[in-house]
C-alpha positions in Angstrom: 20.7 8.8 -14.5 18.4 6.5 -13.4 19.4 2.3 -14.2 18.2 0.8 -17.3 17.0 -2.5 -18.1 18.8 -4.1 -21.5 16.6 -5.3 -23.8 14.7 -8.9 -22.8 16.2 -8.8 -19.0 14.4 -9.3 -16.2 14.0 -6.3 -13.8 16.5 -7.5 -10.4 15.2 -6.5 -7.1 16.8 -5.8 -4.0 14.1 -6.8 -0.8 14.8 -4.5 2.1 13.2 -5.7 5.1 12.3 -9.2 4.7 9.3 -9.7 7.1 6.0 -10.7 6.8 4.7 -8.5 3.8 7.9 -9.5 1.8 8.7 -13.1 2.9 5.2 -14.4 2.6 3.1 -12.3 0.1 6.0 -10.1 -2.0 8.7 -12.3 -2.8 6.6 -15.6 -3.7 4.6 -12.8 -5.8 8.4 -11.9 -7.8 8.7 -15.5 -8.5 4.5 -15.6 -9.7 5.7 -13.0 -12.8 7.0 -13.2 -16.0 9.4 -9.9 -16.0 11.1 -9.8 -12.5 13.6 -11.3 -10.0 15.1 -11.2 -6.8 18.8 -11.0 -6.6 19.6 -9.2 -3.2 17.8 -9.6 0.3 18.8 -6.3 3.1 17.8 -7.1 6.5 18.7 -7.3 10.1 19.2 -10.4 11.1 21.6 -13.2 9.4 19.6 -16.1 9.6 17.1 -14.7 7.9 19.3 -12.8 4.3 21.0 -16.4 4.6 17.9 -18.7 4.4 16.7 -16.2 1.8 19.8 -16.7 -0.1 19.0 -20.6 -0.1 15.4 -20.2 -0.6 15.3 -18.3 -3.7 18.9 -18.4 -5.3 19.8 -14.6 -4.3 23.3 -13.3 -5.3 24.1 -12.0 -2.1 22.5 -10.7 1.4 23.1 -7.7 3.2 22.6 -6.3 6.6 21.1 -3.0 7.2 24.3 -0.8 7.8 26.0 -2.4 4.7 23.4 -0.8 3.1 25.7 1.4 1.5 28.0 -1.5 0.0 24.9 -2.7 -1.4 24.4 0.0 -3.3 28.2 0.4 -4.8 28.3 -3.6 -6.0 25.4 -3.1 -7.5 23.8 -6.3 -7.7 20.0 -5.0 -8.8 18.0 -2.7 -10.3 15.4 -1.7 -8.4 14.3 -2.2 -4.6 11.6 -3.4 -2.9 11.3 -1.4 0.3 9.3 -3.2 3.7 10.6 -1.4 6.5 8.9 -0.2 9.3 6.9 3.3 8.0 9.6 5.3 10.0 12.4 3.7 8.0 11.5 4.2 5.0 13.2 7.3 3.7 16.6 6.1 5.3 16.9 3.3 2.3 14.8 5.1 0.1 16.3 8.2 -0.6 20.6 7.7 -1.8 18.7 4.6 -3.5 16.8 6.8 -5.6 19.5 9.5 -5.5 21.6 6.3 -7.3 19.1 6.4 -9.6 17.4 2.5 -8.1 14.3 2.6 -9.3 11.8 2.1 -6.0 9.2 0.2 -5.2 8.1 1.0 -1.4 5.4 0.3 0.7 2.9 2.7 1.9 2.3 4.6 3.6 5.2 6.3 1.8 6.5 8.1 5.1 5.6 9.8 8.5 5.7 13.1 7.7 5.2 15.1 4.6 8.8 16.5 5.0 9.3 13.1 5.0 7.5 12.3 1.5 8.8 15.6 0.1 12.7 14.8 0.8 11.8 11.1 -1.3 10.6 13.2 -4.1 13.2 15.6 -4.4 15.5 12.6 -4.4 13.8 10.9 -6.8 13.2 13.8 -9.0 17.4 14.3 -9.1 17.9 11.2 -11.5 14.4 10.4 -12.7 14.2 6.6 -11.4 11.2 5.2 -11.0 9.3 5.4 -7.3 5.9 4.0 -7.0 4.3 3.6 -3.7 3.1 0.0 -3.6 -0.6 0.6 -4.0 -1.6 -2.9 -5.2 -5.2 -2.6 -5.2 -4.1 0.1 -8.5 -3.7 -3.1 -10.2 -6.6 -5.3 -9.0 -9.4 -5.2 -11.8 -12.5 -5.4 -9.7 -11.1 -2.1 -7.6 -10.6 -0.4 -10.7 -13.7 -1.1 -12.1 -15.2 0.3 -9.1 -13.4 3.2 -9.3 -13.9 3.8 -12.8 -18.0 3.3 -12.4 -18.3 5.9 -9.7 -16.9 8.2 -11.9 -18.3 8.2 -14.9 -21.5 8.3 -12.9 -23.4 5.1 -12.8 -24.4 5.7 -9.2 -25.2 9.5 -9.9 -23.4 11.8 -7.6 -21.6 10.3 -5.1 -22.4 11.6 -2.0 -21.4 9.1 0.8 -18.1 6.9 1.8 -18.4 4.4 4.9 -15.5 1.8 5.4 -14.6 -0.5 8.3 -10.8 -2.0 8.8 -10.1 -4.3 11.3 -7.8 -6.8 12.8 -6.9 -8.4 16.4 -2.8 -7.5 15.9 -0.4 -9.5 18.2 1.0 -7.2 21.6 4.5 -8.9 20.6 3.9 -7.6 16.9 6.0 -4.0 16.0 3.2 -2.5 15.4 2.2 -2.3 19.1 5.5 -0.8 20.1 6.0 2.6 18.0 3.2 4.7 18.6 1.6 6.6 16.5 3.6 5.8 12.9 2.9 2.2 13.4 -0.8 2.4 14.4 -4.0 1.7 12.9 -4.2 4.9 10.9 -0.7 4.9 8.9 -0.8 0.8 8.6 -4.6 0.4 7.1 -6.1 3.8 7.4 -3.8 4.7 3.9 -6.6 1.9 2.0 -9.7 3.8 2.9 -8.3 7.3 2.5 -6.6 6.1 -0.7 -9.9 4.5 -2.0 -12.0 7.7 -1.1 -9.8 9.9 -2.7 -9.7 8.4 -5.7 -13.8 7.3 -5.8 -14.8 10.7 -5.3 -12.1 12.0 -7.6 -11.3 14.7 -5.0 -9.2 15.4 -1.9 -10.7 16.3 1.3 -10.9 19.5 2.9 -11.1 19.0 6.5 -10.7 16.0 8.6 -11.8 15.0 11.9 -10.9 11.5 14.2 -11.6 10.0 17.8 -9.7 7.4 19.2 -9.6 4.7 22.1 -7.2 2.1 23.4 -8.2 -1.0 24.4 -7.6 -1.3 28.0 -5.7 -4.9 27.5 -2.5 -3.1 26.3 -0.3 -0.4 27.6 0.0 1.4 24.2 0.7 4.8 24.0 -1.3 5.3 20.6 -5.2 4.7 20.3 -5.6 1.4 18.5 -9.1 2.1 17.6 -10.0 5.7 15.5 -12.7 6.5 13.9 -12.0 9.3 10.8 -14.4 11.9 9.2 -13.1 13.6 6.3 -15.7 16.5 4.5 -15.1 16.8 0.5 -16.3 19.7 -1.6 -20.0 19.2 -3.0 -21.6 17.8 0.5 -19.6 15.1 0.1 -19.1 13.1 3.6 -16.3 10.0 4.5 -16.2 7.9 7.6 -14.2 5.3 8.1 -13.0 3.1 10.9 -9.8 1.1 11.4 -8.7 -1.0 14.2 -6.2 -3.4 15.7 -8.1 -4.5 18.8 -11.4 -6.1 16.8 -12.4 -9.6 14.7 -10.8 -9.0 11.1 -13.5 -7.1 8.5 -12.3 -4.9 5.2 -15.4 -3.5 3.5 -16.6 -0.1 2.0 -19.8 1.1 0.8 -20.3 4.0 -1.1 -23.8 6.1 -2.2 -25.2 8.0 -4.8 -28.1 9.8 -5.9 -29.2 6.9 -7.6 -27.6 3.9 -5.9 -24.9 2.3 -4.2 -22.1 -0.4 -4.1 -20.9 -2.0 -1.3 -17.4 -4.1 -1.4 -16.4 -7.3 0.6 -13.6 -8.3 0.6 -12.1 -4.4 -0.5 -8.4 -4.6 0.4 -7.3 -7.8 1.8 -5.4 -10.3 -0.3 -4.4 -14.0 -0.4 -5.2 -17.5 -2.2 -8.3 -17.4 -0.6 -9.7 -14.0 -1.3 -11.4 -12.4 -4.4 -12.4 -8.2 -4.3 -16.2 -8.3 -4.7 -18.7 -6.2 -5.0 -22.7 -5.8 -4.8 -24.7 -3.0 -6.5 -28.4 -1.6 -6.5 -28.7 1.3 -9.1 -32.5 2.8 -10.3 -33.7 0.0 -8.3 -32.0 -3.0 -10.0 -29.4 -5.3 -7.5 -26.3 -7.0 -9.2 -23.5 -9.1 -7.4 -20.3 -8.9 -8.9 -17.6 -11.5 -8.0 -14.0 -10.5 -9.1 -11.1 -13.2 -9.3 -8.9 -14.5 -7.0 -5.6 -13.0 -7.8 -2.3 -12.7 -6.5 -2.4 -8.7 -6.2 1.7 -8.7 -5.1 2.5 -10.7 -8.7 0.2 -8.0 -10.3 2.0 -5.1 -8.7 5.6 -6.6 -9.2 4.7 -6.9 -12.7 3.1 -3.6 -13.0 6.0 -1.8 -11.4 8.6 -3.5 -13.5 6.9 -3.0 -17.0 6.8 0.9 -16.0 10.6 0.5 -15.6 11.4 -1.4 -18.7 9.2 0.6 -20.9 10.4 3.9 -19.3 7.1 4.8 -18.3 5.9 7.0 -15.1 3.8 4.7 -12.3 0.5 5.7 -12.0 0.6 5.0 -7.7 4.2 7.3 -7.6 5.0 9.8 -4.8 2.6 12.6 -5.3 -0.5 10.1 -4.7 1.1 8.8 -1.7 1.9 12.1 -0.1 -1.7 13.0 -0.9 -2.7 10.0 1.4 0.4 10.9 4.1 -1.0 14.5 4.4 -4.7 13.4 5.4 -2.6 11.2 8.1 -0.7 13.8 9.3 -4.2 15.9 9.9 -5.9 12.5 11.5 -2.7 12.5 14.2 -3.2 16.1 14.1 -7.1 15.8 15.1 -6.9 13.1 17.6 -4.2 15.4 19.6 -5.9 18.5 19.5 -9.6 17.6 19.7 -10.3 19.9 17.1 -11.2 20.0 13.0 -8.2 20.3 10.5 -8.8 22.1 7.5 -6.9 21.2 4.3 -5.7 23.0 1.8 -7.6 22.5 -1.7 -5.9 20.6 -4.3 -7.6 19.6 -7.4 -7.6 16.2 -8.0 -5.1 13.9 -10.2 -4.7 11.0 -12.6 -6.2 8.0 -11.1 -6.1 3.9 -11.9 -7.5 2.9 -15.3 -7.6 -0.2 -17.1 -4.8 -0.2 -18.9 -2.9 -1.1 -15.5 -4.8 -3.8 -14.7 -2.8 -7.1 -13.8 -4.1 -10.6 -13.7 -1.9 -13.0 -12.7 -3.3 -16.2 -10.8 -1.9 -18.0 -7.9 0.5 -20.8 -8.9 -0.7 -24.4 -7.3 1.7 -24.1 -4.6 1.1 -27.6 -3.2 3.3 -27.6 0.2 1.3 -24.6 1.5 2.0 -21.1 2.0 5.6 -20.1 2.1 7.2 -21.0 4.9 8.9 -17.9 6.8 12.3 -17.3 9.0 11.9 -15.1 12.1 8.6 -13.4 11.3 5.1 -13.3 12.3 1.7 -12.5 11.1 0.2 -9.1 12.4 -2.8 -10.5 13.4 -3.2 -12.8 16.3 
C-alpha cells in the first residue's frame, strides 16, 4: 500500500544525498512550488543534515545507515533520491517496497538488473517512481518533441548532439569509473531526447572513447556514440568531461531541421531554445527561463496527490539504462551491439508541462555545505 496524501497537504520529501544537484538546484526548487515540502535530509556527513535542518526548517536528519529508522518514524512521504548512480537502488528499493513514493535521479541504475529489481519493488505496493527527467516538464522540449512527431520536419532522419563539461579531478565523478562517467552522467539527455524525437528505440549501438592524458582515470572521459534506428534512421552524439561546457542537438528531416541551444542545461540564467528552417522558411524560437527542478517537483507531486502514473517512471529509464549498458558494452569490446526491438512508448505531452519562474532570490544562489560544482 503505497502512502497517501490527505486532502489539501503538501507532499513531504525526504532528500537523500544532499550534494550539489539537491543542495543548490532541488531543494531551493521544493521551496519554488506550491504542493511540496521538505521534512527530512539523509546524508553522510553531520554538518551537512544539521545545517539543512537550520536552513530549511527540516523535522529531522538522518545519516545513511539510519536509513532504515528513517523509514520506521516516518517523517515523509516520498523521497528524493541524489546518490551516486551506483547507490541508487540501496535507498530506492525497501523505500518503495514501504510504499514511499520515489523521485530519483537518473540514470535510474548501473545495470538493468539493477532497474529491474527497482521495478519489481515498486510494482509490490504501487507507489509512485519517476526517474527525474526534468526536461519532461520543460515546455520548449516538449514542444520540440511533439513537432518532430507529428511531422513538421517530414521524416526525421538525423540526430547529432554534443555534451560537454571541464569536471573537477577532486569531483566523484572522476573516481568510479565507468558508472560515474560521461556516458551514465549526461549521455542519459541525448539518448533520452533521441528516443523520444524519433519515437523509437535503437537497434544497435556503437562508441569510441579517449582519456585525456591530464588524469589517471580508468574510464574514457570523452566517447563518442552511434546508435542506428529502424527506417535509415542515424544518432550521434558526443559527451565529455575534459572540454569547454556546450549542450546542443540538432535534428533533420526530409524537409527541414531544428537545432537546440541551450537543450539540457538549467539555471536562472538559461532558457531551452530553439531555431528551425522547414520548406525553406527560418524561425527562432526562444523558450522561458524556468526553474525546470520547481517544475519537476511539482510535476511529480501532483502525480502523487492525484493518484496518477508519472509519465518519466521506471520503464523509460530502463530504456535509456539498456542503451548504456550496450555503450559500456561497445567501448570494451570494439565491436557493434545489437538491441533487441521494442516498440516504442508513451512520451511527454503538454498536459505535463510546468512553468514555474525563478523567485528574486536577492542574496545569490544558495549557498551550500560541503559540496562542489562538477565542473571546474
Amino acid at each position: 500500500m503505497s502512502k497517501i496524501i490527505p486532502p489539501g497537504a503538501k507532499v513531504r520529501y525526504a532528500i537523500v544525498g544532499c550534494g550539489w544537484i539537491s543542495q543548490g538546484h532541488f531543494m531551493p526548487g521544493v521551496v519554488n512550488t506550491k504542493n511540496s515540502t521538505m521534512t527530512v535530509a539523509i546524508t553522510d556527513d553531520p554538518e551537512k543534515g544539521k545545517a539543512l535542518c537550520e536552513k530549511y526548517k527540516l523535522l529531522k536528519w538522518y545519516l545513511y545507515e539510519n536509513f532504515d529508522q528513517a523509514l520506521k518514524e516516518a517523517l515523509f512521504d516520498a523521497l528524493y533520491i541524489a546518490t551516486p548512480n551506483f547507490r541508487h537502488a540501496e535507498f530506492t528499493i525497501p523505500a518503495l517496497e514501504l510504499g514511499y513514493h520515489v523521485l530519483l535521479e537518473k540514470p535510474m541504475e548501473t545495470s538493468e538488473e539493477g532497474c529491474r529489481a527497482i521495478l519489481a519493488a515498486q510494482q509490490k505496493t504501487g507507489a509512485k517512481l519517476m526517474v527525474a527527467y526534468r526536461l519532461h516538464c520543460e515546455p520548449t522540449t516538449i514542444e520540440i518533441i511533439n513537432r518532430v512527431r507529428s511531422g513538421d520536419l517530414g521524416d526525421p532522419r538525423i540526430f547529432n548532439s554534443v555534451f560537454s563539461q571541464s569536471v573537477s579531478p577532486s569531483n566523484h565523478r572522476y573516481k568510479n569509473g565507468f558508472d560515474a562517467g560521461p556516458i551514465p552522467d549526461m549521455g542519459t539527455y541525448p539518448i533520452n531526447a533521441v528516443r523520444n524525437i524519433f519515437a523509437m528505440e535503437p537497434i544497435e549501438v556503437y562508441a569510441v572513447g579517449s582519456k585525456n592524458p591530464e588524469f589517471d582515470t580508468d574510464f574514457s572521459d570523452t566517447v563518442s556514440v552511434t546508435l542506428k534506428f529502424s527506417g535509415s534512421r542515424i544518432a550521434t552524439f558526443t559527451v565529455s568531461y575534459s572540454a569547454s561546457g556546450t549542450n546542443q542537438f540538432t535534428v533533420v528531416g526530409a524537409n527541414g531541421s531544428i537545432e537546440c541551444n541551450p537543450s539540457y542545461m538549467f539555471g536562472p540564467d538559461i532558457a531551452i531554445s530553439y531555431n528551425s528552417v522547414i520548406d525553406g522558411k527560418a524561425e527562432s524560437h526562444k523558450g522561458k527561463v524556468l526553474d525546470q527542478f520547481a517544475g519537476e517537483a511539482s510535476y511529480f507531486s501532483s502525480c502523487i496527490i492525484n493518484d496518477m502514473k508519472p509519465e518519466p517512471d521506471g520503464e523509460e529509464a530502463w530504456r535509456d539504462v539498456r542503451v548504456i549498458c550496450a555503450i559500456k558494452r561497445a567501448l570494451e569490446t570494439g565491436q557493434v551491439q545489437k538491441l533487441e526491438p521494442l516498440a516504442s512508448r508513451r512520451h511527454p505531452t503538454f498536459g505535463q508541462m510546468c512553468e514555474i519562474s525563478f523567485p528574486l532570490l536577492g542574496g545569490g544562489s544558495p549557498k551550500k555545505v560541503h559540496c562542489e560544482s562538477p565542473s571546474s
